[in-house]
C-alpha positions in Angstrom: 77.2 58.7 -55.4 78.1 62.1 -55.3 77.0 64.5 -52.7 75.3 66.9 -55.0 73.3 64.5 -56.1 72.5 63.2 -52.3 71.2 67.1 -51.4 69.0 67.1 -54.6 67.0 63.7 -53.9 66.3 64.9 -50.3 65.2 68.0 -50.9 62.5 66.3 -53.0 61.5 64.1 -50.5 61.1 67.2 -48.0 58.8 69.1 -50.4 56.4 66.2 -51.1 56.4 65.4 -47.5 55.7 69.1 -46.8 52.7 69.4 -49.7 51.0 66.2 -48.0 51.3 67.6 -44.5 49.7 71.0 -46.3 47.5 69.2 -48.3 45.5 67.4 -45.5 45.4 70.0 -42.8 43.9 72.4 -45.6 40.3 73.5 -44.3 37.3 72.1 -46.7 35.7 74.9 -49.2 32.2 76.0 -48.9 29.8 74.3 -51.2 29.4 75.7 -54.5 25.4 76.5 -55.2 24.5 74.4 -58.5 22.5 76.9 -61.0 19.4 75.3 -62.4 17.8 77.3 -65.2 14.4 76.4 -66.9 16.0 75.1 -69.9 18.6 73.2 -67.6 15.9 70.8 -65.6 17.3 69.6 -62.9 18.7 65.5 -63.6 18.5 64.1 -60.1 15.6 61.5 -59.5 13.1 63.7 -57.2 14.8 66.4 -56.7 13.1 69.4 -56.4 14.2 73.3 -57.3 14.3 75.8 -54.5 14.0 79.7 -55.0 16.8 81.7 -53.6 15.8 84.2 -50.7 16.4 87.8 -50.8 14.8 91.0 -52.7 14.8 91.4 -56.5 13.4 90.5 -59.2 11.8 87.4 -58.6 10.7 86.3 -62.0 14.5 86.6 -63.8 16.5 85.0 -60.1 17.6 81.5 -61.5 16.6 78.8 -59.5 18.7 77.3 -56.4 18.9 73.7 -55.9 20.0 73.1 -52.3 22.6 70.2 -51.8 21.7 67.1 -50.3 23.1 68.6 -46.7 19.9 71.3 -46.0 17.5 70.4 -48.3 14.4 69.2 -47.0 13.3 65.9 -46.8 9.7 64.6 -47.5 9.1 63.9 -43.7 9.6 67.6 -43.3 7.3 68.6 -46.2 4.3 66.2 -45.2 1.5 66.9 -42.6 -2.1 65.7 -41.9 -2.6 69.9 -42.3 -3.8 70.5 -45.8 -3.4 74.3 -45.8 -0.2 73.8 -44.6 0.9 71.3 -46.7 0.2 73.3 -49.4 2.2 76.5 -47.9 5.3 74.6 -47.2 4.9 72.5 -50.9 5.0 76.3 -52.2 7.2 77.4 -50.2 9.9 74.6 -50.8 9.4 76.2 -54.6 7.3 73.1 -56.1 5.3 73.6 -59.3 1.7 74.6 -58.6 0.8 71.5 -61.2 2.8 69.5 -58.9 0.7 70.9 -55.8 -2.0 70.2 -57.0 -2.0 66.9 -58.3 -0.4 65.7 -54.9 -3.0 67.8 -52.9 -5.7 66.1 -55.2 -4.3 62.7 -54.6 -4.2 63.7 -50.9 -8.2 64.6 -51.0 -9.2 61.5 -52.6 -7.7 59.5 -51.0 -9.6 60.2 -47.9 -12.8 60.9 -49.4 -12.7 57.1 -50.7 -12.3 56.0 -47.1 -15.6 58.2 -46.2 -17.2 56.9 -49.3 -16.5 53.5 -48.5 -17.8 53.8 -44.6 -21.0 55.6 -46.1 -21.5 52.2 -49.0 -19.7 49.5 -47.2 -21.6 46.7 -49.2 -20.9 48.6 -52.7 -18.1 46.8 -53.5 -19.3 43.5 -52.4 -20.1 40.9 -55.2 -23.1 38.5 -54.1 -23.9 35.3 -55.6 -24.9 35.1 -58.8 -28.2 33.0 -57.7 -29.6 35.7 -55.2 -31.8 37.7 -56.8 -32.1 41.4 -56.0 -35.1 42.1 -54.0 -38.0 45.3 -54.1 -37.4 45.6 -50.4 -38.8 49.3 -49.5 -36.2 49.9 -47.1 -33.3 49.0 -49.0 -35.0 51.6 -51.7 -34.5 54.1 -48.9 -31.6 53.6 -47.4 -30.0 53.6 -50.6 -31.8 57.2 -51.9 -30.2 58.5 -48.1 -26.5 57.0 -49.1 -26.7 58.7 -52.8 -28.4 62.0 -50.9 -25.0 61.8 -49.2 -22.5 61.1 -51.4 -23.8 64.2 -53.4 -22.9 66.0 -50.3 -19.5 64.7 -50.3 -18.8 65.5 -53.6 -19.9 69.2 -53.1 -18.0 69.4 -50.4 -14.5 67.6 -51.5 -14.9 70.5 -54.5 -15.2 73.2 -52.2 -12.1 71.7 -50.3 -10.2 71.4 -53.5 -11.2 75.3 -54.2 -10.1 76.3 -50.9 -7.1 74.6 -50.5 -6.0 75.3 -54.3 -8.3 78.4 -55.8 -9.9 76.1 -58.0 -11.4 72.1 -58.4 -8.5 70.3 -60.8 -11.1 67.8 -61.8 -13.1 70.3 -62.9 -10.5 72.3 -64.7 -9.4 69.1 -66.5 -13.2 67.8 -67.8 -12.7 71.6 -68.8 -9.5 70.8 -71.1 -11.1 67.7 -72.4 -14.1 69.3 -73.7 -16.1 67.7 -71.3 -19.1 69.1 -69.4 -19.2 69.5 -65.8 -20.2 66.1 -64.7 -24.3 66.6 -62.9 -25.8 63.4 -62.1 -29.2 62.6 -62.1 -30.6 64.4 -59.1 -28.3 67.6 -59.5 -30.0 67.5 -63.3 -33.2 67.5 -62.9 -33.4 70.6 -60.5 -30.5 72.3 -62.6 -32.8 74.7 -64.3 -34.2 76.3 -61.3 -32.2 79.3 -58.7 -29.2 77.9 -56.9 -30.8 78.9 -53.9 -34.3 76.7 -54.6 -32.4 73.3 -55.3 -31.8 71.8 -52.5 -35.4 72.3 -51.2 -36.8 71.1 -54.3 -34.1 68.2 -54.5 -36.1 66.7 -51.0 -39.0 67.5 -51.6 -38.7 65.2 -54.9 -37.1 62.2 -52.7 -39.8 62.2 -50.5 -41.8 61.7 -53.7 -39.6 59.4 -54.9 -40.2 57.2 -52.2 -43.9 57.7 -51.9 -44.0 55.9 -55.4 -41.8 53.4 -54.6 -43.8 52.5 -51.9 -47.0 52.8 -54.2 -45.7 50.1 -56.9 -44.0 48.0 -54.4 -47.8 48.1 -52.8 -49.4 47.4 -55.9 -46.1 44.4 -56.7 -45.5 46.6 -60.0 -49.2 46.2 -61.2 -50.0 49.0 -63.8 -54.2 48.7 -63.6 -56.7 51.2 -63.1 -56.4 51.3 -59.7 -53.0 52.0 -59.9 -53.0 54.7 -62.6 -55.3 56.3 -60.8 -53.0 56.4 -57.6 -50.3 57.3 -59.1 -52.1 60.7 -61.3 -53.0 61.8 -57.3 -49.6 61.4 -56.6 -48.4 63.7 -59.5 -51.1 66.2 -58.4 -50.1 66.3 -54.8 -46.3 66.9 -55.7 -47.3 69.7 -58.4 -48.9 71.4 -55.6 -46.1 70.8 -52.9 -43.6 72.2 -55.2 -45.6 75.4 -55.8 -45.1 76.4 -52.7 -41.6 77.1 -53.4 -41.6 77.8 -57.3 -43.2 80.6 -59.0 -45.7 79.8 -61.6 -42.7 80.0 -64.3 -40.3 78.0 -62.5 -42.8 75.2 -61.8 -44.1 75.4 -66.0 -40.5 74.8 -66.4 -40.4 71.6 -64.5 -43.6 70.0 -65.7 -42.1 70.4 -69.1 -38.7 68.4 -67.8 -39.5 66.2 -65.1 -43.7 64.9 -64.7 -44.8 62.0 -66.8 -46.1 63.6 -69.6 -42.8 64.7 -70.4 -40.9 61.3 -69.9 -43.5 59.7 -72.3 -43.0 62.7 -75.1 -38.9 61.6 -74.7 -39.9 58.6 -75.8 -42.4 59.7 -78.7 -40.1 62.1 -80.1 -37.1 60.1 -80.1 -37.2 60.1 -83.9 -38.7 63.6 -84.6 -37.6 67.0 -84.5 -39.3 69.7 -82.8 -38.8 73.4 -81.6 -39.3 74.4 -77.8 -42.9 76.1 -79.3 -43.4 73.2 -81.0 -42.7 70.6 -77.5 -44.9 73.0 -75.5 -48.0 73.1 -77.7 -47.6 69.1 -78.2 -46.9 68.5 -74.3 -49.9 70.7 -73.2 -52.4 69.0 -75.8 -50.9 65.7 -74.2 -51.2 67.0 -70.8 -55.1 66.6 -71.3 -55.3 63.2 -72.3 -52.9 61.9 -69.6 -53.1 58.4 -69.6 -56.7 57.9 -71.3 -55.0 57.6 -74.7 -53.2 54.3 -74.2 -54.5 50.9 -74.6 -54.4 48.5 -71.7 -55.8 45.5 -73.6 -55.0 42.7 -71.4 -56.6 45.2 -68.5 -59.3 47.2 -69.7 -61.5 45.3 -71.6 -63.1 46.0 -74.8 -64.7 49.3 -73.9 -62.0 50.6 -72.4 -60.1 49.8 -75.3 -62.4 51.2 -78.0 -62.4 54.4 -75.9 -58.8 54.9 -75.8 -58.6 54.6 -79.4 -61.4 57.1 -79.6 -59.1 59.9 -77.3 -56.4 59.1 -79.0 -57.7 59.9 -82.4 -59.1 62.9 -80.9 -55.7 64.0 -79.9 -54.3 63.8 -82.9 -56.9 66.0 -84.7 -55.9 68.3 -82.0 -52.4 67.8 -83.0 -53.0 68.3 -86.6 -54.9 71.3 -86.1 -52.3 72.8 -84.0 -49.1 72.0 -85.8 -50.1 71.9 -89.3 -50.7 68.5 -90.7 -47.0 68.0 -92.3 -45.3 68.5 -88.8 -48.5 65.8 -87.2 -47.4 63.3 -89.5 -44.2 63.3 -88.6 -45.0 63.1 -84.9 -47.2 60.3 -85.7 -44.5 58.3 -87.8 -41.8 58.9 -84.7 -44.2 57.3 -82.7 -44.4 54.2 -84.7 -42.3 51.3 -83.9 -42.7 49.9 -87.2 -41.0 53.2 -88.7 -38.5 53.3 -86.0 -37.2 50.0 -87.3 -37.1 50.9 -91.0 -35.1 53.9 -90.1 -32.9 51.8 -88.2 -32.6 49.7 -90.6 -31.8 52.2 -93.2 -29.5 53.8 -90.9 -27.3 50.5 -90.8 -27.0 49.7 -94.4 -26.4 53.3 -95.2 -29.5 53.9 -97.2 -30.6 57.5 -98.0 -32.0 59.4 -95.3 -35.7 59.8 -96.6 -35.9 55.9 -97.2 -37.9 55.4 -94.0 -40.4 58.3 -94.8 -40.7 57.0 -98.5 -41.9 53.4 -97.8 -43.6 54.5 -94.8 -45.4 56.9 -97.2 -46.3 53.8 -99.0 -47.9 52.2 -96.0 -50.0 54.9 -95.5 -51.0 55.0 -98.9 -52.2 51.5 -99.6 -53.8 51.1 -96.4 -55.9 54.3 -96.6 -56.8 52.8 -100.4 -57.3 49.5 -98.5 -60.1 51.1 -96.3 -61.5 53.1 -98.7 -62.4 50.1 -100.7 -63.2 48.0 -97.9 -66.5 50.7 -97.5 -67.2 50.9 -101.0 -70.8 48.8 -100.6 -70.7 49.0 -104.4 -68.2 46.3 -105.6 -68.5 42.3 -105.1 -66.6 40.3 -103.4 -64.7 38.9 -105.9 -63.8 42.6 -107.4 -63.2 44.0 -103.8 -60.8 40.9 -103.2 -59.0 41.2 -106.7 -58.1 45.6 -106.1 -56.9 44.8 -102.7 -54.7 42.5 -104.3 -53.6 44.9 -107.1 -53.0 47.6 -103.9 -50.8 45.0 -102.0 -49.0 44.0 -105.2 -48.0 48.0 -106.5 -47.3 49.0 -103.0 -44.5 45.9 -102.5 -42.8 46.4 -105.6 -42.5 50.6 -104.5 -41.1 48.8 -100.9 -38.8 46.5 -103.0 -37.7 49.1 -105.2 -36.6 51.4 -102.6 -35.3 49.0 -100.6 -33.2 46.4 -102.7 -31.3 44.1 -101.1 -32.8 45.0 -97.8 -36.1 44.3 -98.7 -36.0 40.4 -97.3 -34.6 42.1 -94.0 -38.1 44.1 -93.6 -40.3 41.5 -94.8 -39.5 39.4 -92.4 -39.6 42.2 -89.5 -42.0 44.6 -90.4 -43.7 43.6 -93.8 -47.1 42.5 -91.8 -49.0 45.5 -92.7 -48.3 43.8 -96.5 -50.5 41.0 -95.9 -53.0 42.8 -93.6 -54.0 44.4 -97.2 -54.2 40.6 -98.9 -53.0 37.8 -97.9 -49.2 37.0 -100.0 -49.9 34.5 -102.1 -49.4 30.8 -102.0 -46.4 29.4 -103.4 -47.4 27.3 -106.5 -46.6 23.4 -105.9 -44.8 21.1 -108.3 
């Protein structure tokens, strides 16, 4: 080989040699900062975007993700210190719907644990066969653990607005359309001052538990006796709460929370009425109180008879004070017979006056049906054969309205059909 050629290959060899030697004593560079903008999200499975440091213009400085060598771990971010789990959360440049929904998770979490200590037997399911006893202090030891879980909530939501600047549970029923969730206690004082509520809310529980302790005394019994106990009752808490309501405030509640107005939510189920219109009805039915109702298997026959006495009396009043179209429609939502037809109507789709049309034709054959009944004039026989006729044009108007459906209220509700004349028999073959 010739020497040229020799000289050539080994200066190769020295260069290459010389480049590797270069190569690895060469110091590392500094880490290049990777640029995250908002419509680059950053890919890495829980990473989490840092904001540079320094002065500018905040808003328009792209977002720094640290590399893996100082950026912070979760250890580092955690502490029992909810304020300052939220600062450094912030801090560390994490979204403030991220915050919260981990500072929410965080709350909850031990709220449940308080709940729990506070209801420890919630949760526990018994066997089927033991049956659920009245006991009077079960009654209040469970009104005292759903006095404080109220408190719990109210104060978990004034954590949450604290720690956050607002409730997210809140804010969400708020997206979904929803109302602000109030349960019972919460809604019946809801009407009155913020600053009254909470008096008025124990003052009510230590009613509550008076009349628990009245039925449970009385094993549930409805009688005299115990009506009578019970109106007392209702006085004595009407005067209690006066002493903290003005005359308004406590008008207000009578019409929302006493008796009266528990029995009219029931009554008026299938009516509708204005406020002036529920006022003048509820203080007519204020007056009657219990007197109108008919404790047959209790009372006896008097009794009876004079219940039905008050009660027509109160509807006169009714009529007189409403107008006699707006009493008869009280009077029909009161009827369970016309509760059913409208149900009933109301399921096979029927048009919406079919309930008031045949129960106009109730009304109608048995006012005939009396009317007759008085007339001294007619004989037996003739009496017997128009109360037939009535019966007869009065279920073809009830078959003709109803169709189909007819069969359906016969069965149900077509009594008052017979109370006119008896159906007749079936002829024999």
């Amino acid at each position: 080989m010739k020497p040229v050629v020799y000289l050539t290959i080994l200066s190769l060899a020295a260069n290459v040699a010389l480049a590797a030697w270069w190569l690895k004593g060469r110091p590392e560079p500094a880490p290049t900062a990777v640029v995250v903008t908002e419509s680059e999200p950053d890919s890495r499975p829980g990473g989490i975007r840092f904001t540079p440091s320094g002065s500018g213009d905040a808003s328009m400085a792209p977002l720094v993700a640290r590399t893996s060598s100082n950026e912070p771990t979760w250890a580092e971010l955690q502490t029992s210190d909810l304020k300052e789990f939220v600062r450094r959360l912030r801090a560390a440049g994490c979204p403030e719907e991220t915050v919260r929904d981990i500072i929410l998770a965080e709350v909850n979490r031990r709220y449940a644990t308080l709940n729990r200590e506070l209801w420890p037997e919630q949760n526990v399911v018994k066997p089927f066969w033991e049956v659920q006893k009245n006991d009077p202090t079960d009654y209040k030891r469970s009104r005292e653990r759903s006095r404080r879980n109220r408190e719990l909530q109210k104060e978990k939501s004034a954590l949450l607005v604290e720690l956050l600047g607002v409730d997210p549970e809140k804010e969400l029923r708020k997206a979904e359309g929803q109302t602000d969730y109030v349960d019972y206690y919460e809604r019946r004082v809801s009407f009155l001052p913020e600053e009254k509520r909470e008096a008025v809310t124990q003052l009510l529980d230590e009613f509550d538990l008076k009349s628990q302790e009245l039925s449970d005394r009385n094993r549930g019994l409805y009688d005299s006796q115990s009506r009578a106990e019970r109106a007392v009752l209702e006085a004595q808490r009407l005067v209690a709460l006066a002493q903290i309501l003005t005359p308004q405030e406590l008008r207000e509640y009578e019409l929302r929370q006493t008796q009266v107005a528990s029995q009219l939510r029931s009554d008026l189920r299938s009516a509708t009425v204005s406020r002036e219109d529920y006022e003048t009805i509820f203080d007519i039915r204020k007056r009657y109180g219990d007197s109108i109702y008919n404790y047959a298997e209790l009372e006896g026959k008097e009794a009876r008879e004079q219940a039905t006495k008050n009660r027509e009396s109160m509807e006169a009043e009714l009529a007189n004070a409403l107008g006699p179209d707006k009493a008869r429609q009280l009077k029909r939502s009161q009827d369970y017979a016309y509760n059913e037809l409208n149900r009933l109507a109301q399921r096979n789709d029927l048009p919406a006056d079919t309930a008031t049309k045949v129960y106009d034709f109730k009304e109608a054959a048995e006012t005939a049906a009396k009317q007759l009944r008085a007339d001294t004039t007619l004989s037996d026989e003739q009496r017997k054969q128009a109360l037939v006729e009535i019966r007869n044009a009065a279920q073809q108007s009830v078959q003709d309205t109803l169709g189909a459906h007819y069969s359906a209220y016969q069965r149900r509700n077509g009594w008052w059909l017979n109370n006119i004349a008896p159906a007749p028999r079936p002829t024999q073959r």
